[in-house]
mmCIF file as gemmi writes it, N, C-alpha and C atoms, coordinates in Angstrom:
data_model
loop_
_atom_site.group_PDB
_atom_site.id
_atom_site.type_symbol
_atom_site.label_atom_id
_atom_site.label_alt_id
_atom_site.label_comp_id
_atom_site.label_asym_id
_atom_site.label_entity_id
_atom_site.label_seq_id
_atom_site.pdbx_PDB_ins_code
_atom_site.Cartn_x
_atom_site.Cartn_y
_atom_site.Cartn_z
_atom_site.occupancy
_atom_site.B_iso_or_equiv
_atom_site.pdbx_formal_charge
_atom_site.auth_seq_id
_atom_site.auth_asym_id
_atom_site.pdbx_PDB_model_num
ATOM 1 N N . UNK Axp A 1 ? 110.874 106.989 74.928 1 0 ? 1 A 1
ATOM 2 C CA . UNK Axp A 1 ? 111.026 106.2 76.128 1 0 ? 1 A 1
ATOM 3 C C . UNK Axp A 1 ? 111.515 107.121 77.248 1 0 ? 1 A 1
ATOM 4 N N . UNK Axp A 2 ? 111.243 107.004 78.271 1 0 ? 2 A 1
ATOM 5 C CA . UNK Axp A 2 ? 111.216 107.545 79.487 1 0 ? 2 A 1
ATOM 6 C C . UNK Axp A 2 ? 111.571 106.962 80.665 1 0 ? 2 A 1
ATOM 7 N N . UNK Axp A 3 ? 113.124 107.427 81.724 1 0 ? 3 A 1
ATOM 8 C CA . UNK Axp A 3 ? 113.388 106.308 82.51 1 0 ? 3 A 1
ATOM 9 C C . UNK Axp A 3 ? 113.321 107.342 83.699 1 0 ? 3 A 1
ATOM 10 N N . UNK Axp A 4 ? 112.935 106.651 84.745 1 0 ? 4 A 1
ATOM 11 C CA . UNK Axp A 4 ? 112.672 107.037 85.995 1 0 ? 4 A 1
ATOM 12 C C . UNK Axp A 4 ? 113.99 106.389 87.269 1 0 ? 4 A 1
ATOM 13 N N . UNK Axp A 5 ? 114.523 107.251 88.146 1 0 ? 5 A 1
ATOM 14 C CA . UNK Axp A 5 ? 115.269 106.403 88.861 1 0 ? 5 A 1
ATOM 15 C C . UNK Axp A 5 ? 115.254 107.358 90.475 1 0 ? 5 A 1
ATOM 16 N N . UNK Axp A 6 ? 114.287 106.91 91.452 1 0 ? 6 A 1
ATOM 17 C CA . UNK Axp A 6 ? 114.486 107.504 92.539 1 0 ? 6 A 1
ATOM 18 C C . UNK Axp A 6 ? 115.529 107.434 93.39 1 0 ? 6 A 1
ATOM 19 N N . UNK Axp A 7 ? 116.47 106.833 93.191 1 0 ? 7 A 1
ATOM 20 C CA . UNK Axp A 7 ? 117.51 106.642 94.295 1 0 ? 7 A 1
ATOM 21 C C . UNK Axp A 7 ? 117.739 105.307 94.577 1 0 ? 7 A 1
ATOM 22 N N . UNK Axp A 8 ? 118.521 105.214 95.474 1 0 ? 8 A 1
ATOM 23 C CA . UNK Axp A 8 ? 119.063 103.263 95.66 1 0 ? 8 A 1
ATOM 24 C C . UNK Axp A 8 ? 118.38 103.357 97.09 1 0 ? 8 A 1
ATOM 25 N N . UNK Axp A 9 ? 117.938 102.079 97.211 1 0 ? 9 A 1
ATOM 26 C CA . UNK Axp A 9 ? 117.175 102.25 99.135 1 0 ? 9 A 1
ATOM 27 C C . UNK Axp A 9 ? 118.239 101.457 99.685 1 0 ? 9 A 1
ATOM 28 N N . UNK Axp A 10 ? 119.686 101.652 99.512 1 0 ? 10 A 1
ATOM 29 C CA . UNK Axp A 10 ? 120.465 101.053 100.441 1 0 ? 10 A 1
ATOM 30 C C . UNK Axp A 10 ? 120.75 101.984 101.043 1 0 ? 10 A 1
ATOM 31 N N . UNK Axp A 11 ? 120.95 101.775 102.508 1 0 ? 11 A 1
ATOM 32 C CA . UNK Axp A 11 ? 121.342 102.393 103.951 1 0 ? 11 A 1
ATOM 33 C C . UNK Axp A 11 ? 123.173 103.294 103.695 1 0 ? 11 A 1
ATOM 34 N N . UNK Axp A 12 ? 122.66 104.334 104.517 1 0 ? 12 A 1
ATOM 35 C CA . UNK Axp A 12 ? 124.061 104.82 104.33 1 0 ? 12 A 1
ATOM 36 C C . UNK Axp A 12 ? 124.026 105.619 105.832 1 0 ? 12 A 1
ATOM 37 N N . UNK Axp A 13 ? 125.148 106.004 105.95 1 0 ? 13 A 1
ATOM 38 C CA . UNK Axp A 13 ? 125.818 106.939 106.915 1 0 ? 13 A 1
ATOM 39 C C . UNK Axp A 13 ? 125.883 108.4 106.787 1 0 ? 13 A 1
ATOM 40 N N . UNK Axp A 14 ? 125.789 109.194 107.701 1 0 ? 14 A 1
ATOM 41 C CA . UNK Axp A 14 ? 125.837 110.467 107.541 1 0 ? 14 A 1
ATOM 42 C C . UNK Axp A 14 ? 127.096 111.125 108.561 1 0 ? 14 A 1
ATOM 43 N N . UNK Axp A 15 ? 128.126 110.539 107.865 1 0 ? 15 A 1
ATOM 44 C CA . UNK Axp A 15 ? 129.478 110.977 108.537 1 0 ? 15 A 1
ATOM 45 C C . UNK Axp A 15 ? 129.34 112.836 108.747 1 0 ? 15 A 1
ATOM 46 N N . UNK Axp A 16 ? 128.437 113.819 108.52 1 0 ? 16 A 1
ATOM 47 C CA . UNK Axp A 16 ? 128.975 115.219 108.674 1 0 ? 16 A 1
ATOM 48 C C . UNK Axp A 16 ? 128.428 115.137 110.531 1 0 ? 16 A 1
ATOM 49 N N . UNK Axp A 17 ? 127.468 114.625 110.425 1 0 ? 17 A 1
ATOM 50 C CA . UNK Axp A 17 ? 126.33 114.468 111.73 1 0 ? 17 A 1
ATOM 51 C C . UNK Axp A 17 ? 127.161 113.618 113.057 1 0 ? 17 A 1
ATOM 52 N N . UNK Axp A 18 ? 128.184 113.081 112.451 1 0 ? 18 A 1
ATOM 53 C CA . UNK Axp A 18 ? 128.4 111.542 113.445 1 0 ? 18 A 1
ATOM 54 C C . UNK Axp A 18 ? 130.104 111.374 112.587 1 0 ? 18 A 1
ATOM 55 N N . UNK Axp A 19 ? 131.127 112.492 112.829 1 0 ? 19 A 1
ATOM 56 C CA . UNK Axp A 19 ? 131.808 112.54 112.143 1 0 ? 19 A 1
ATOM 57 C C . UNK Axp A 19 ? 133.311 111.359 113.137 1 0 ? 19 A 1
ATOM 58 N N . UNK Axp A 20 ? 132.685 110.993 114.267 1 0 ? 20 A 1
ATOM 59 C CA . UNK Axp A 20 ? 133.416 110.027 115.227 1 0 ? 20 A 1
ATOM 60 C C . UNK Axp A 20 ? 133.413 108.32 114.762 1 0 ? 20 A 1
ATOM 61 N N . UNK Axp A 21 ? 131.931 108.496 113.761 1 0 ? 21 A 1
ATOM 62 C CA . UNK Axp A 21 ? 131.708 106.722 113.705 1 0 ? 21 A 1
ATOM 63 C C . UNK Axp A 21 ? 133.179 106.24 113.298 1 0 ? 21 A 1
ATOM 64 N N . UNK Axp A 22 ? 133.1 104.763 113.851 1 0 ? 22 A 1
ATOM 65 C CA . UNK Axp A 22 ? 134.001 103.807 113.081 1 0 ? 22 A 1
ATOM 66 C C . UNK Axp A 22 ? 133.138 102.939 112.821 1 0 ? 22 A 1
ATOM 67 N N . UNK Axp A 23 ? 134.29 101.944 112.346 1 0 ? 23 A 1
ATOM 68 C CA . UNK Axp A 23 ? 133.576 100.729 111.724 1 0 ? 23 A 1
ATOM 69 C C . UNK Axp A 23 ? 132.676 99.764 112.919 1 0 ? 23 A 1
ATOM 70 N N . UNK Axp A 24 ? 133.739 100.041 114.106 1 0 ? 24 A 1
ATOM 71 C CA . UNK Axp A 24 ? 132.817 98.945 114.781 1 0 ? 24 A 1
ATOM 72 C C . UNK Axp A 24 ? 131.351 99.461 115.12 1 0 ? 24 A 1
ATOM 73 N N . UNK Axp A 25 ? 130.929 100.906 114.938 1 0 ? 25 A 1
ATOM 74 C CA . UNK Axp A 25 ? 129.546 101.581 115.166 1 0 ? 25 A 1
ATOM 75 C C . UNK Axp A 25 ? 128.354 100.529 113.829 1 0 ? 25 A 1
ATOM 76 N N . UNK Axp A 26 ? 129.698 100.596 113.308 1 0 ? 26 A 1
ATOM 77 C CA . UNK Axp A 26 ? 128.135 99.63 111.863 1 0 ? 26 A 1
ATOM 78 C C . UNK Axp A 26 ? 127.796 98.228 111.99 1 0 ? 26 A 1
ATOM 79 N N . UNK Axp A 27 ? 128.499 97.701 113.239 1 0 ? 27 A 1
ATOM 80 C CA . UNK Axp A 27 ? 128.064 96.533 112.95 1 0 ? 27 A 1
ATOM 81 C C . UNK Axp A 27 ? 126.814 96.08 113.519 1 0 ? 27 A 1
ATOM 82 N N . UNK Axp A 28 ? 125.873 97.281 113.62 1 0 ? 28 A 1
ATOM 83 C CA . UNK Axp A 28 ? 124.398 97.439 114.204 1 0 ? 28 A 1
ATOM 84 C C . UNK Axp A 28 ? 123.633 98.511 112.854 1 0 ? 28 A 1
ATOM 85 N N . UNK Axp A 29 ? 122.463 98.223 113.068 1 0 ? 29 A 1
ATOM 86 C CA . UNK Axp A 29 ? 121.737 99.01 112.214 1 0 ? 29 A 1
ATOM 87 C C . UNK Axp A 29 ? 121.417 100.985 112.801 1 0 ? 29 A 1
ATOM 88 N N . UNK Axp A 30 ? 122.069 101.072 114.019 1 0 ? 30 A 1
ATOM 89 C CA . UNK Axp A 30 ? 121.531 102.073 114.749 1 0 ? 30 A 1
ATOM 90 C C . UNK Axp A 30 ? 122.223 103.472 114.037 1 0 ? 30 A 1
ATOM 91 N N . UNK Axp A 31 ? 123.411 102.992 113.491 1 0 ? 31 A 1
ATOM 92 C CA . UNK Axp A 31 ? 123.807 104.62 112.191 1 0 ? 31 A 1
ATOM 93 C C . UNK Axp A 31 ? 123.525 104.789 111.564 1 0 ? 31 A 1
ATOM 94 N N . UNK Axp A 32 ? 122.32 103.761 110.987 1 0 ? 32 A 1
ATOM 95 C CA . UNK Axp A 32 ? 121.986 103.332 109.296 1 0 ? 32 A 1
ATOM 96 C C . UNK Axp A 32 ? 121.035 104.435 109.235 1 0 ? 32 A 1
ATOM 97 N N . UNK Axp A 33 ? 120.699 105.433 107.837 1 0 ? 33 A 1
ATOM 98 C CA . UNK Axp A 33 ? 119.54 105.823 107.554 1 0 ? 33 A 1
ATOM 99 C C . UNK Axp A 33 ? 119.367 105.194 106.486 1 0 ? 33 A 1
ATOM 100 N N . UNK Axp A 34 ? 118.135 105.827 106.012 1 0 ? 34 A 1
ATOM 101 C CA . UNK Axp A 34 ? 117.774 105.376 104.606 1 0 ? 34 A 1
ATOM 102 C C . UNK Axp A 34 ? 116.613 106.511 104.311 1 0 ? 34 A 1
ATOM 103 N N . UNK Axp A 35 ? 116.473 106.302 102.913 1 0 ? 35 A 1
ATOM 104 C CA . UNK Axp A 35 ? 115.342 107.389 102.732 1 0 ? 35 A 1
ATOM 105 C C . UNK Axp A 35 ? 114.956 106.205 101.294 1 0 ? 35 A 1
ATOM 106 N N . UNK Axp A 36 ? 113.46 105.777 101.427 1 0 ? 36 A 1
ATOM 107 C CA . UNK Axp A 36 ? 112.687 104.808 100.414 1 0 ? 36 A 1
ATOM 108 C C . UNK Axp A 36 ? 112.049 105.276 99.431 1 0 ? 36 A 1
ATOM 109 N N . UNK Axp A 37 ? 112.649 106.038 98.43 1 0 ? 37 A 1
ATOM 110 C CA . UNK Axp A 37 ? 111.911 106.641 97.862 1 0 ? 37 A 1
ATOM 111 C C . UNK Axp A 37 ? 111.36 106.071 96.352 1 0 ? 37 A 1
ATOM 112 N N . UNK Axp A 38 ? 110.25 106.018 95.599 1 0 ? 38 A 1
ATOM 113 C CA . UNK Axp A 38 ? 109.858 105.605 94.559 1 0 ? 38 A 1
ATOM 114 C C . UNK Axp A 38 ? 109.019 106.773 93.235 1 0 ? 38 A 1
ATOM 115 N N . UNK Axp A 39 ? 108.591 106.938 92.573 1 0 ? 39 A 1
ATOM 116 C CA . UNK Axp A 39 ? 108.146 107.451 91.19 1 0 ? 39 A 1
ATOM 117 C C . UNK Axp A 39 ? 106.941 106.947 91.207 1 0 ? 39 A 1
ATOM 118 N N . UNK Axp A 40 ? 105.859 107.726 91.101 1 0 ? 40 A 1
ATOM 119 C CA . UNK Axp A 40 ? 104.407 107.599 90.672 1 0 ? 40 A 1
ATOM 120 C C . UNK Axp A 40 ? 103.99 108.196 89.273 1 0 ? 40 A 1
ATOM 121 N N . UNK Axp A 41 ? 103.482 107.369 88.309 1 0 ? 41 A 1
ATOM 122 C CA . UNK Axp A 41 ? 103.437 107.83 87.202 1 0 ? 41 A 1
ATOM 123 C C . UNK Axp A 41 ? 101.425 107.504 87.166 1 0 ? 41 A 1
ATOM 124 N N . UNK Axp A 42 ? 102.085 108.704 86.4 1 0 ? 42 A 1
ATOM 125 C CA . UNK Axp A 42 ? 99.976 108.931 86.023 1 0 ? 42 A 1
ATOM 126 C C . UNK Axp A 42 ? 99.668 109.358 84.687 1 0 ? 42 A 1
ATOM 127 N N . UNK Axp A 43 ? 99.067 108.757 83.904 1 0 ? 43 A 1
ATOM 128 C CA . UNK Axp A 43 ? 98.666 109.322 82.778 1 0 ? 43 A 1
ATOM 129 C C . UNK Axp A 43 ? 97.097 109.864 82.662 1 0 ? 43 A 1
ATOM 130 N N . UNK Axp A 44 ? 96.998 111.243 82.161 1 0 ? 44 A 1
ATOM 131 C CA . UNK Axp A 44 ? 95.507 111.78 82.156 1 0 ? 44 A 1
ATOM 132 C C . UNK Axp A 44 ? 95.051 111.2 80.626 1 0 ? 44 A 1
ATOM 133 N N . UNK Axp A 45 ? 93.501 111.355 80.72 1 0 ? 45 A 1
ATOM 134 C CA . UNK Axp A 45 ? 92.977 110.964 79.295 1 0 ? 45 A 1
ATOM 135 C C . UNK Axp A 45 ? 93.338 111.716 78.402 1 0 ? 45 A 1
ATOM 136 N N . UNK Axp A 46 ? 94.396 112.639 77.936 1 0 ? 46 A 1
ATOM 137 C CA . UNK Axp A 46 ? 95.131 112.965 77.079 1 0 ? 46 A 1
ATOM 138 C C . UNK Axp A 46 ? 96.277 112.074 76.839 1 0 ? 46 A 1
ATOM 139 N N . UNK Axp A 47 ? 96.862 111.436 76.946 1 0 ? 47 A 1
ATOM 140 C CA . UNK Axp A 47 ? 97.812 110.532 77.327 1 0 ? 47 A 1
ATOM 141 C C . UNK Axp A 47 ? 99.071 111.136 77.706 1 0 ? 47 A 1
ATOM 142 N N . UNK Axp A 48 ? 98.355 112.377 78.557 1 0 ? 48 A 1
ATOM 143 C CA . UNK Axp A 48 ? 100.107 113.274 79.102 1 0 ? 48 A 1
ATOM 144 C C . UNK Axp A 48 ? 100.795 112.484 80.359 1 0 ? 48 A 1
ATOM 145 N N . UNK Axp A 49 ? 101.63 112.604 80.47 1 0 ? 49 A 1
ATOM 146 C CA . UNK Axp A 49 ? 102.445 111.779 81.737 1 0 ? 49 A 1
ATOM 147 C C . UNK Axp A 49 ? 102.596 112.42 82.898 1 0 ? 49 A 1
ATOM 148 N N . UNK Axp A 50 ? 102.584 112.339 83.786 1 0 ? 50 A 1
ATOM 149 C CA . UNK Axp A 50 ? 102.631 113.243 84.961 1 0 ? 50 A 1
ATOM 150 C C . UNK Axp A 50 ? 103.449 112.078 86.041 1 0 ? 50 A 1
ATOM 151 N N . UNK Axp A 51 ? 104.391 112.565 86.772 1 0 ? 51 A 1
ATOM 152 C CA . UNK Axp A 51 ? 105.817 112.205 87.683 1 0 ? 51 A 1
ATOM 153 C C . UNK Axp A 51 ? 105.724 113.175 88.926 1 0 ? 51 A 1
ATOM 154 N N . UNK Axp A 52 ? 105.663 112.098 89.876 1 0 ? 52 A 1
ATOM 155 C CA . UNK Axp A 52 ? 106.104 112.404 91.603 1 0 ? 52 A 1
ATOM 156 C C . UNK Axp A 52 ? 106.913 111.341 92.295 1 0 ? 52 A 1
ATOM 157 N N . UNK Axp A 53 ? 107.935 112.404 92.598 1 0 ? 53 A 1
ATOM 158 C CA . UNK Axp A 53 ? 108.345 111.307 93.438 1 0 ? 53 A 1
ATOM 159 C C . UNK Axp A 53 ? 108.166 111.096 94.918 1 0 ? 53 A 1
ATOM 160 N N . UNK Axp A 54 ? 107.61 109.985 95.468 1 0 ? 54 A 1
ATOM 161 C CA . UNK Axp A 54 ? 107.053 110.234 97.058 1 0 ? 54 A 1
ATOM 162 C C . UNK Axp A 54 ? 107.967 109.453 97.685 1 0 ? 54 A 1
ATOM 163 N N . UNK Axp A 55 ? 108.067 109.269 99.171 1 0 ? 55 A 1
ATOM 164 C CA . UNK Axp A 55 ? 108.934 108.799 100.049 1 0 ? 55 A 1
ATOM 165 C C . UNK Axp A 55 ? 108.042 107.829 100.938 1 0 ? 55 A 1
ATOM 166 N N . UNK Axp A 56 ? 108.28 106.575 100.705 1 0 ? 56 A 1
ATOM 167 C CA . UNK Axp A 56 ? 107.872 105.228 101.328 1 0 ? 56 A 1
ATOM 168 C C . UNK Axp A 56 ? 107.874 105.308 102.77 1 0 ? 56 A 1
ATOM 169 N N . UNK Axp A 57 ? 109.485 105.634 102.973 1 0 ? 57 A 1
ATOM 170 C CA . UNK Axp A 57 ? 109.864 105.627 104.752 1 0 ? 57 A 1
ATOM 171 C C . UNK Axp A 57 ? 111.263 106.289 104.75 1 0 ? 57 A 1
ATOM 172 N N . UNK Axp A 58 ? 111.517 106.723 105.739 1 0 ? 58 A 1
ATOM 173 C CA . UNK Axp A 58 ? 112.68 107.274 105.889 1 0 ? 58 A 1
ATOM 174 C C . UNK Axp A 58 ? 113.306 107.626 107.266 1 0 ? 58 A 1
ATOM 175 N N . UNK Axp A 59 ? 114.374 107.171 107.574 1 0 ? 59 A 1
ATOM 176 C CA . UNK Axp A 59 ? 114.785 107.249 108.971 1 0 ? 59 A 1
ATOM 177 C C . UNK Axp A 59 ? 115.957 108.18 108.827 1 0 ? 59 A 1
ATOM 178 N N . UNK Axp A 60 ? 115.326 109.02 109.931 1 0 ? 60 A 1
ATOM 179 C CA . UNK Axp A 60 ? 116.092 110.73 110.037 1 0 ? 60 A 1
ATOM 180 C C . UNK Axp A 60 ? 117.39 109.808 111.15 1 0 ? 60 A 1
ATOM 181 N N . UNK Axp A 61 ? 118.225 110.618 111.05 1 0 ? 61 A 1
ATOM 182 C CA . UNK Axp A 61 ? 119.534 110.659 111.94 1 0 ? 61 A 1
ATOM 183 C C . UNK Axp A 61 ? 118.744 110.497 113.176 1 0 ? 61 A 1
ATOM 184 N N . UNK Axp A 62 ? 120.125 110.247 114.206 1 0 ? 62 A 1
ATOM 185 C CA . UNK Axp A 62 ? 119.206 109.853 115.555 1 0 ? 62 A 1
ATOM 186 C C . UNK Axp A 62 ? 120.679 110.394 116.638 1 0 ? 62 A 1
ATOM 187 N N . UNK Axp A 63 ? 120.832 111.24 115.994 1 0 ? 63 A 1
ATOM 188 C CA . UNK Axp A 63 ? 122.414 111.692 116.711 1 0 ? 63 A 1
ATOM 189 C C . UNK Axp A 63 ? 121.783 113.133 117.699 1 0 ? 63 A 1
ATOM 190 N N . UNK Axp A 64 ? 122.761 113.368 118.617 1 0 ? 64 A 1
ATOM 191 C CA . UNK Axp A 64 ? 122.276 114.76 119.412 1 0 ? 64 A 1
ATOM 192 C C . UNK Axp A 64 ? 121.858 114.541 120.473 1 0 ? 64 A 1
């Protein structure tokens, strides 16, 4: 058995970038990133397994 786990797609902060936020900055989505990432599995007619992991969507920092 074989388990796959790309990451959690909940939103986080990048306090090194934006090391001023407070709390009242979150009560908007505008600090939020996220990066959506998921696991593509492929099996060839050998029945070998083959794993990528690709990125759905992802919102870069917006600081600067």
């Amino acid at each position: 058995m074989r388990y796959f786990n790309p990451g959690s797609w909940t939103r986080y902060v990048d306090l090194e970038q934006d090391p001023t936020l407070g709390l009242s900055d979150l009560q908007t989505e505008e600090h939020l990133l996220y990066s959506l990432k998921y696991v593509r599995v492929d099996q060839d007619d050998n029945g070998q397994l083959t794993t990528e992991l690709l990125t759905f969507r992802e919102e870069k920092a917006k600081f600067g």
